[in-house]
ROBAKOL-935711 format. One line per 5 residues: number of its first residue (from 1); for each residue y, z, x of N, C-alpha, C, O. Coordinates in steps of 0.1 Angstrom, whole numbers, plus 5000, padded with zeros to 4 digits. Each point is the difference from the previous one (the first is absolute). Layout:
residues N
NUM> Y:Z:X:Y:Z:X:Y:Z:X:Y:Z:X; ...
***
This chain:
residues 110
1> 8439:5418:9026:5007:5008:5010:4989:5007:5009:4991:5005:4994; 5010:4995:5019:4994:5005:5008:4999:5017:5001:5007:5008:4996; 4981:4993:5011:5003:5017:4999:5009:5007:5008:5005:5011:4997; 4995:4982:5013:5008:5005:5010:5017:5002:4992:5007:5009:5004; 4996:4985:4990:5016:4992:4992:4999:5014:4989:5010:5006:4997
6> 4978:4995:4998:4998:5010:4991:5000:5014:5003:5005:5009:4992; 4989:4992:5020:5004:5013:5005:5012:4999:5006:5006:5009:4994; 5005:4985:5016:5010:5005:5003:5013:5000:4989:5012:5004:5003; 4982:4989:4980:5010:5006:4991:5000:5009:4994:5009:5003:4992; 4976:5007:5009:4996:5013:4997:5007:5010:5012:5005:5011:4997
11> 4994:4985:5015:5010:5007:5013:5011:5000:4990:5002:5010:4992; 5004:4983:5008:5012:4995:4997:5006:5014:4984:5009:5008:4998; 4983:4989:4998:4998:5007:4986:5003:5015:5003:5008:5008:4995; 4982:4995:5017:5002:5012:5003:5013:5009:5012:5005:5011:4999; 4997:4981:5008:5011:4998:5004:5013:5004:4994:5009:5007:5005
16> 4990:4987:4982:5018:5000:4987:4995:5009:4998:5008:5008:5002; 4979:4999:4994:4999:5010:4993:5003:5015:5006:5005:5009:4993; 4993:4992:5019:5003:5008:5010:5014:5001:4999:5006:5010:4995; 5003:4975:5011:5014:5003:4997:5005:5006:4990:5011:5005:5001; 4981:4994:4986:5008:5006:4990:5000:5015:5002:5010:5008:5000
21> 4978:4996:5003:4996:5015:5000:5010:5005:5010:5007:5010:4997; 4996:4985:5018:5006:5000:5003:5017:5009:4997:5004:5012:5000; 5002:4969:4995:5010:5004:4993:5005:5014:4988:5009:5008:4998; 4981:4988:4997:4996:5018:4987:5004:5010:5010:5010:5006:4999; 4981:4996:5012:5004:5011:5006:5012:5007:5006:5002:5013:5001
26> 5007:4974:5005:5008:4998:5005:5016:5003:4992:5009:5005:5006; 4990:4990:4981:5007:5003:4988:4999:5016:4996:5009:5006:4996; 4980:4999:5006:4994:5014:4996:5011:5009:5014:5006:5010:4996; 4994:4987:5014:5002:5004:5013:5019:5000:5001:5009:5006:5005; 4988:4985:4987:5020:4996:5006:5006:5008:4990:5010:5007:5004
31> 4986:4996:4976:5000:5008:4994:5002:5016:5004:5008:5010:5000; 4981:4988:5004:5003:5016:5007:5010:4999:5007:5008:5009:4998; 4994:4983:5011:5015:5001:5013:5010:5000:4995:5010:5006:5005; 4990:4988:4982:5016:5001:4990:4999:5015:4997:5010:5007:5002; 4976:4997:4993:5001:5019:4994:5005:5008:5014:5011:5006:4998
36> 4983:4995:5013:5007:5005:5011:5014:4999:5005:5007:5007:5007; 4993:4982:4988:5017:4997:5008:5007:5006:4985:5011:5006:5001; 4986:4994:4988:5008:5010:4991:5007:5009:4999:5011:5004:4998; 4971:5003:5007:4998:5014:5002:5007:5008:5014:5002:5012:5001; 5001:4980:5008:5012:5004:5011:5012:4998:4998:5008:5007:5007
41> 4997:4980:4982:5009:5003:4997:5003:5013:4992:5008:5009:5002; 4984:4989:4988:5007:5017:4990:5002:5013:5006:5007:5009:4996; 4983:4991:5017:5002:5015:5005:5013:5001:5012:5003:5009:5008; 5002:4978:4990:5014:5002:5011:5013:5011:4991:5001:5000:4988; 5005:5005:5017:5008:5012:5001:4995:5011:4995:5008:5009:5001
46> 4978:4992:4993:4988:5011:4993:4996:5006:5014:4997:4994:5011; 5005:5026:4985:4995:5008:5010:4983:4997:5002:4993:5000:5010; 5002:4998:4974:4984:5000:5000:4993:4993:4990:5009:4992:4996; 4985:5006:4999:4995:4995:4989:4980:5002:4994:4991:5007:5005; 5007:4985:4986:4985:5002:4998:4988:4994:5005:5001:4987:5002
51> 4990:5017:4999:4992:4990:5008:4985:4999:4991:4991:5008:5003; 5006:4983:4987:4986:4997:4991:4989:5005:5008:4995:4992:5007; 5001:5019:4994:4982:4999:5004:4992:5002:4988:4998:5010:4994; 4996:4977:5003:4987:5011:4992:5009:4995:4981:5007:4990:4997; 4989:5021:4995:5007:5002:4989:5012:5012:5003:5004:5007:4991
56> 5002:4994:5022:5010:5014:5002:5012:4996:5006:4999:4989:5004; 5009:5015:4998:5013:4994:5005:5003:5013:5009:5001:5012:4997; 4998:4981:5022:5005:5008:5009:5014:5003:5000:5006:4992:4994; 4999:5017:5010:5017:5000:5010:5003:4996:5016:4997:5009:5008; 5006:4984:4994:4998:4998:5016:5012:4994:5004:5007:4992:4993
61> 4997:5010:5020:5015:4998:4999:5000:4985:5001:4992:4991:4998; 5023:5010:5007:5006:4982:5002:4993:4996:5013:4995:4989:5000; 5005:5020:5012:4994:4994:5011:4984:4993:5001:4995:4990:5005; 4998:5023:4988:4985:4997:4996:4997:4985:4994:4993:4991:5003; 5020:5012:4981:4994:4985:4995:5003:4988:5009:4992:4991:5002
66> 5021:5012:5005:5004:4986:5007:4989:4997:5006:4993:4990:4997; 5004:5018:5015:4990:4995:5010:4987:4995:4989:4997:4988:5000; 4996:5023:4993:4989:4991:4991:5002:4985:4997:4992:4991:5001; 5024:5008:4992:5001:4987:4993:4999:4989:5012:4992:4990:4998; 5016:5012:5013:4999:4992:5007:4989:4994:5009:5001:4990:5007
71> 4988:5020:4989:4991:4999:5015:4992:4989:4987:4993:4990:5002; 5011:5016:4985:4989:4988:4991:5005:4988:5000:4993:4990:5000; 5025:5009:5001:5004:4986:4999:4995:4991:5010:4999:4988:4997; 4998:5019:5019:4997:4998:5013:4987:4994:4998:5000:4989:5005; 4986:5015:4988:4990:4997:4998:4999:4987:4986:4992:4991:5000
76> 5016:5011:4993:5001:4988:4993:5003:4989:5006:4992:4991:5000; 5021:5007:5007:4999:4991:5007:4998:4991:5010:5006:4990:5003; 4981:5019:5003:4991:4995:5006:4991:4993:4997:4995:4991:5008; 4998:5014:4973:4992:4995:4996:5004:4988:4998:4992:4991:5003; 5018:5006:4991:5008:4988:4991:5000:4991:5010:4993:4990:4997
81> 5014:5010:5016:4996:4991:5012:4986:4999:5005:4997:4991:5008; 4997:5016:4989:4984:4995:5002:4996:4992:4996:4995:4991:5007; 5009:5009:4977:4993:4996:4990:5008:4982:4997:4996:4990:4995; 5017:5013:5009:5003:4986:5008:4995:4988:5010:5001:4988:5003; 4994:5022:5001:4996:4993:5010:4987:4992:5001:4997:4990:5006
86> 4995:5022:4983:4987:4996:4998:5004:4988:4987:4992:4991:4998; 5017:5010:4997:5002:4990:4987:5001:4985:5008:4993:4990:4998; 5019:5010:5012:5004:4992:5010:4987:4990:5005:5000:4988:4998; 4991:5017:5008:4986:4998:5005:4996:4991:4992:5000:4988:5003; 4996:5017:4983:4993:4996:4987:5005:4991:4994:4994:4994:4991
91> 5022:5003:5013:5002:4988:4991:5000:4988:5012:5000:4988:4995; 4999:5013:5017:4996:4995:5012:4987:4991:4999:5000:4988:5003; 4991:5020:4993:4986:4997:5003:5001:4995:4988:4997:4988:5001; 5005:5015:4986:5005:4991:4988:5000:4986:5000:4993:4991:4995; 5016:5010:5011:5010:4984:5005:4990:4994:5006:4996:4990:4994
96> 4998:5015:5020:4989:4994:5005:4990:4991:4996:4997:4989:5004; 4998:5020:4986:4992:5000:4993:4996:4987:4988:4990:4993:4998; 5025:5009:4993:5001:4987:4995:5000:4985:5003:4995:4989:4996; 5016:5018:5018:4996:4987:5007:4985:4989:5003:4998:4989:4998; 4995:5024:5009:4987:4991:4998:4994:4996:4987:4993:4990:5001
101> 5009:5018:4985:4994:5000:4991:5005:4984:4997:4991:4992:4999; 5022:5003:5000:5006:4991:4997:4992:4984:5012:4999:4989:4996; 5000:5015:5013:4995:4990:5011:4983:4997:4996:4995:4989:5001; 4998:5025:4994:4989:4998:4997:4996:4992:4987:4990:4994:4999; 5024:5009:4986:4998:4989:4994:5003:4989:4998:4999:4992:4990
106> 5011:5008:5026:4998:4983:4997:4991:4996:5007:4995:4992:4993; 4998:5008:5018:4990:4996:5005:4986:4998:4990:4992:4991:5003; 5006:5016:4988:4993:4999:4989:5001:4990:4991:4992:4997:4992; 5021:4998:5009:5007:4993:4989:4993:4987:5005:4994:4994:4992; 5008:5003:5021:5000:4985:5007:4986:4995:4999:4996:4990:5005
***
């Protein structure tokens, strides 16, 4: 095998491996969006509720949590479409990638 063939299946290598890391994160991200979107459900018809800082539990009303929850759900999925997109890319150049790897061994082959 050539080196060239050898390194673009080390690309290659590193590439999936990214996607995965990727994806981890992305699962990690969307998790949370299920905890948020929970967490505005339960405080609907609630005057106030608690808010975790720390090891202490705040009081803060229903308006306060709403807007916190939402401005996080707002930032979540931003990230999650980022992180699409960057996945999107990577399986792109992926594909590419193989392609030549596959062209490269057959021309090796001949």
């Amino acid at each position: 095998m050539k080196k060239d063939t050898e390194q673009s299946i080390q690309h290659l290598q590193l590439l999936e491996q990214n996607m995965q890391n990727l994806l981890l994160q992305k699962q990690q991200f969307q998790a949370q969006h299920v905890e948020v979107e929970s967490a505005i459900a339960a405080l609907d018809g609630k005057q106030e509720g608690y808010k975790i800082i720390g090891s202490i539990m705040v009081l803060q009303t229903q308006d306060e949590l709403l807007r916190e929850l939402r401005e996080r759900d707002e930032q979540l999925s931003i990230r999650i479409k980022s992180l699409e997109k960057q996945e999107e890319k990577l399986k792109q150049q992926a594909k590419q990638l193989q392609a030549e790897i596959m062209s490269q061994l057959k021309q090796e082959g001949k």
